[in-house]
ZAMARGU-4260 file (C-alpha; in steps of 0.2 Angstrom, whole numbers, plus 5000, padded with zeros to 4 digits):
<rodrens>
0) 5581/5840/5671 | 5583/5843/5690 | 5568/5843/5701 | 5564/5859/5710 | 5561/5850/5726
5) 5573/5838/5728 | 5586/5840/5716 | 5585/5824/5707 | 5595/5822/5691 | 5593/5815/5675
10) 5594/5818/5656 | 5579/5812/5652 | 5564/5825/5648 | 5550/5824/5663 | 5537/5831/5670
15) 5537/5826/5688 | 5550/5820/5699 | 5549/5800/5701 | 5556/5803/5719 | 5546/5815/5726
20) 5532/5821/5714 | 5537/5839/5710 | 5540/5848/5693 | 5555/5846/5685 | 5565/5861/5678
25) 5576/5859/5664 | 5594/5858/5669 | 5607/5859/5656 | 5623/5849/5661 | 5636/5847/5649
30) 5653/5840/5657 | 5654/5825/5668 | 5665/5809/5675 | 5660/5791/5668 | 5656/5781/5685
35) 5649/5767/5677 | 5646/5759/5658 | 5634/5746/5655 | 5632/5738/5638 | 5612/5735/5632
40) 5612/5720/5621 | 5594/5720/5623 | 5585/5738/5617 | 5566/5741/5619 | 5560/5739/5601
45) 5565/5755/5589 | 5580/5760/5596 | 5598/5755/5591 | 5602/5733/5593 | 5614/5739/5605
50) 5621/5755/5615 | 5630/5759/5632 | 5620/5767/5648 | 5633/5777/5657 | 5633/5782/5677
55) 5641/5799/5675 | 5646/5813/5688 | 5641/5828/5686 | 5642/5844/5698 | 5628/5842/5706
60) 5625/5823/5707 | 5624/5809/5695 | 5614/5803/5680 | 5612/5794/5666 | 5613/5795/5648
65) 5618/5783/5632 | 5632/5780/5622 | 5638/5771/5603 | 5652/5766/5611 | 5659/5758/5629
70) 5666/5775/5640 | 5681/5771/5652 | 5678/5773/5670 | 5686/5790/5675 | 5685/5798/5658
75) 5679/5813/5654 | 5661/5816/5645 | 5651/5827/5636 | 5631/5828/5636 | 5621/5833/5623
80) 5603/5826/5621 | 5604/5812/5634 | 5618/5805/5621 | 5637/5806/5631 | 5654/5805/5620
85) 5671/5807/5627 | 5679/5820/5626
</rodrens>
């Protein structure tokens, strides 16, 4: 999703922009570089025990999205449903 006012990022379905308020458009990215990889050891209830959030670099900003499995810094990613894999 990218906001149409802004520009913010992120994988995750909204409606409006938690930066500035406006609608979101959808906004298909599907390559990026890992930045950063956090493991969750601690999941809201329903989701998985455990899974990564990744910081990844895309062309026209950054976002996040999850992971099974711990992505290398620099490595290249591929996004599909908020879910990122190497590639």
């Amino acid at each position: 999703m990218k906001c149409a006012k802004c520009g913010f990022l992120t994988s995750w379905k909204r409606i409006r922009c938690p930066v500035c308020g406006s609608c979101m458009a959808e906004f298909h990215v599907n390559k990026g570089t890992v930045l950063e990889s956090w493991k969750l050891n601690v999941t809201p209830e329903g989701l998985e025990e455990s899974y990564y959030i990744n910081l990844v670099k895309v062309e026209n900003g950054k976002i996040l999205c999850k992971s099974k499995e711990h992505l290398t810094e620099g490595s290249s990613t591929i996004i599909e449903d908020n879910v990122c894999r190497s590639l």
